[in-house]
N, C-alpha and C positions, 0 to 999 in steps of 0.2 A: 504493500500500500504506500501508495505517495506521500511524503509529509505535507500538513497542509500549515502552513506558517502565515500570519497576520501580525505581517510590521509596521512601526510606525514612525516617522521620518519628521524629528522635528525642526527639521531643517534650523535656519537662524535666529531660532527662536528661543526664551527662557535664560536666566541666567544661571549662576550653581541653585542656588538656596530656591528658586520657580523651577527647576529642574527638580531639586530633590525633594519638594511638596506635588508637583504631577505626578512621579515616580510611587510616593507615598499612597498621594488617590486612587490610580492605579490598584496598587496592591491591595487599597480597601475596598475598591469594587467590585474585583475580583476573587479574595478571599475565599467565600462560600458560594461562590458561581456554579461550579460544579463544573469545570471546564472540559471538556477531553478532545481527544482525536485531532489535536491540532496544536500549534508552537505559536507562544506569544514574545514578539522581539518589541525593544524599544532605542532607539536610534538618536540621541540627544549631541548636542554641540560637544566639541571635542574638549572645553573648559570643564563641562561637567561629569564626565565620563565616569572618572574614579569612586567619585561625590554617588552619583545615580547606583553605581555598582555597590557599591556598601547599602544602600540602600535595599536594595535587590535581593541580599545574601538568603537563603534560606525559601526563596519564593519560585516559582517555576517559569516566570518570564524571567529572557536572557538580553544581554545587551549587546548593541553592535556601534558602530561606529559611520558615519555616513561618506567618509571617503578616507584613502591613504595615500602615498608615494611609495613608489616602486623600490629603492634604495633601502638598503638598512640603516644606513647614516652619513652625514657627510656636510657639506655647505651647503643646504640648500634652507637657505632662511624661510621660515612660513612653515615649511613642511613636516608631517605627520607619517611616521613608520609602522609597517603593519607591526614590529617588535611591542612600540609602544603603544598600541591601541592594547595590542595582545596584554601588555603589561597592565595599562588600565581595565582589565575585565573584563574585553569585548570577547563574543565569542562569534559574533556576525560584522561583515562591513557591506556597505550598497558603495557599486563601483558602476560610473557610468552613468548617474542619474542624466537626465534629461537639463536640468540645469547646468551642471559641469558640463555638461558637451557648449550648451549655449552661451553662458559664461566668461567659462575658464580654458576655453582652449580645448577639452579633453575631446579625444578623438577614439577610433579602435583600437587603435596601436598604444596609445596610452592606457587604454581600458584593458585592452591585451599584457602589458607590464603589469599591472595592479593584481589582476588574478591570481598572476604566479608568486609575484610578494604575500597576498594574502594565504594561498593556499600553502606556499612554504611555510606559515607559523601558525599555517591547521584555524586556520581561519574560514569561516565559511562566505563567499564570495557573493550577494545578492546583487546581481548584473541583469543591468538595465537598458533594454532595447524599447525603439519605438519610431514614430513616425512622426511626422508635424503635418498640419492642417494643411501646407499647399502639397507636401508629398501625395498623401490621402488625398485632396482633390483631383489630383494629375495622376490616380491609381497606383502612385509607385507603391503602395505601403509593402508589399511582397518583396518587392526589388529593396529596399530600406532596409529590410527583417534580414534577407540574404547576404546583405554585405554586413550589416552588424554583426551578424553571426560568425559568419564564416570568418573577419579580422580579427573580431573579440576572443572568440577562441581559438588562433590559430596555435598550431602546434599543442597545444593540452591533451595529454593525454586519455584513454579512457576513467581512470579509476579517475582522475582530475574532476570529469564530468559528473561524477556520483556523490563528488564534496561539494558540490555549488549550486545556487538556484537560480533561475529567468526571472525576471519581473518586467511583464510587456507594461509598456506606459505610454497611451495614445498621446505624446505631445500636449496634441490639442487640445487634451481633458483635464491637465493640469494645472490646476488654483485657478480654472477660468469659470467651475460646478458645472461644467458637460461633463458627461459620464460615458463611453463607448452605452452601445444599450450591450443588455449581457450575450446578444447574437453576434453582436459585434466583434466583442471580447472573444466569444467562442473561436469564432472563425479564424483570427490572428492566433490565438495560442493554441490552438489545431495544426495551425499553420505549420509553426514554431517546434512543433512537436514533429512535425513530418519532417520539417527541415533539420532536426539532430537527428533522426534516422539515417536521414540521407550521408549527414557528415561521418558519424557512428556504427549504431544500431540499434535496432529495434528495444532491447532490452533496454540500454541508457535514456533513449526517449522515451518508453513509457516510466521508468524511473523517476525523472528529472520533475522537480516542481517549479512550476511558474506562475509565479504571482500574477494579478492585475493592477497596477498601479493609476490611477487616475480621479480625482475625485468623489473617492472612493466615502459613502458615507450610511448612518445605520439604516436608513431607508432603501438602496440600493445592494448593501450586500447579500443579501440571501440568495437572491435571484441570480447574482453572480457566482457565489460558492457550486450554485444547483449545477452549473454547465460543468461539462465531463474535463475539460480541459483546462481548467481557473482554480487554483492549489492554493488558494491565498489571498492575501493583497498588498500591497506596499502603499500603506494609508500615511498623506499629507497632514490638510490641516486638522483633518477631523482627529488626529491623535493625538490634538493638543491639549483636550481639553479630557481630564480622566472620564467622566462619566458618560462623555461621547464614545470613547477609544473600548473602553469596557462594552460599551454595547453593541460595539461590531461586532467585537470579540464574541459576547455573547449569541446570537444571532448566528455568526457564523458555525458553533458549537451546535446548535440546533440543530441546523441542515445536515452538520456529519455524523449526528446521533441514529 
């Protein structure tokens, strides 16, 4: 059975002490929920990290980190090592968000470095493909998914493929509250699926979990979890706020009971 994981990406958000009161709510929402069949990650600013992990100790959500650099150490001012995320208590990172690409530069090949840093310190690697609104209008979205794929994970090997997970994210549907509908969603991580058969095999693609990433919120997820192909989700802002974040959670836990 697939893992089904539901993370949540607090992007620039919170500072230690709003970190470590979400973190807190979180845990109290959750508590006696009665959670199963599924992984709860939380994603916080790399100031908070340590803070949010102590936090954590003793509870069954894990924590990741939202990006790293490829390097284990060296002169590069600004930058984040997967050593040191590893050290601060991450046990997940998202490589390739949809913002880094638009942002900061990050490309396949950089997204392709990141993997092999994260996966070298047993990191689990939440890689982030997708499409933007004029690709998707001009149909490329196939052709997008293809060449993300096939750069991002160039050279990895199989067992590599069995540590990491997909997280498709429409571009488009990102902090703008359009949501792919969940037919939508189906189709692309169907896609996505067919597409690591091809690079692979059959066995690693039906393995492999891929999330839905796009505003992602508790009115929407069920209907998403229900599609045969949607493992998850890589939830924005709605994870800002615990007792929203808690009810994905929960909701999603329904559907795989």
């Amino acid at each position: 059975m697939r893992r089904i994981i539901i993370a949540g990406n607090w992007k620039m958000y919170k500072t230690i002490n709003e970190s470590i009161e979400l973190a807190n709510g979180l845990k109290r929402e959750l508590l006696d929920a009665g959670i199963c069949n599924l992984e709860v990650v939380v994603c916080p600013v790399f100031t908070a990290l340590s803070e949010v992990s102590e936090v954590l100790i003793d509870t069954e959500i894990k924590l990741g980190a939202q990006d790293l650099y490829w390097a284990e150490e060296g002169p590069f001012t600004g930058e984040v090592s997967a050593k040191m995320i590893k050290d601060a208590g991450c046990q997940f990172v998202i490589i390739g968000h949809s913002e880094r690409r638009a942002y900061f530069g990050e490309t396949n090949e950089t997204v392709n470095k990141k993997i092999k840093a994260a996966l070298k310190h047993e990191l689990t690697p939440i890689v982030c493909v997708g499409e933007t609104l004029a690709q998707r209008e001009a149909d490329k979205t196939f052709a997008v998914l293809d060449e993300q794929l096939e750069n991002s994970l160039k050279d990895l090997a199989l067992e590599d493929l069995e540590r990491l997970i997909l997280a498709y994210e429409p571009v488009w549907a990102i902090g703008t509250g359009k949501t792919a509908t969940p037919i939508q969603a189906q189709e692309a991580q169907k896609y996505i699926r067919n597409r690591i058969e091809k690079l692979y095999n059959k066995e690693i693609a039906e393995g492999l979990t891929i999330q839905y990433g796009g505003s992602v919120k508790p009115d929407n997820i069920a209907e998403l979890i229900k599609q045969p192909d949607v493992d998850g989700a890589l939830v924005g802002g709605a994870s800002l706020e615990a007792g929203v974040f808690a009810e994905i959670v929960k909701k999603s836990s329904e559907v795989l009971k």
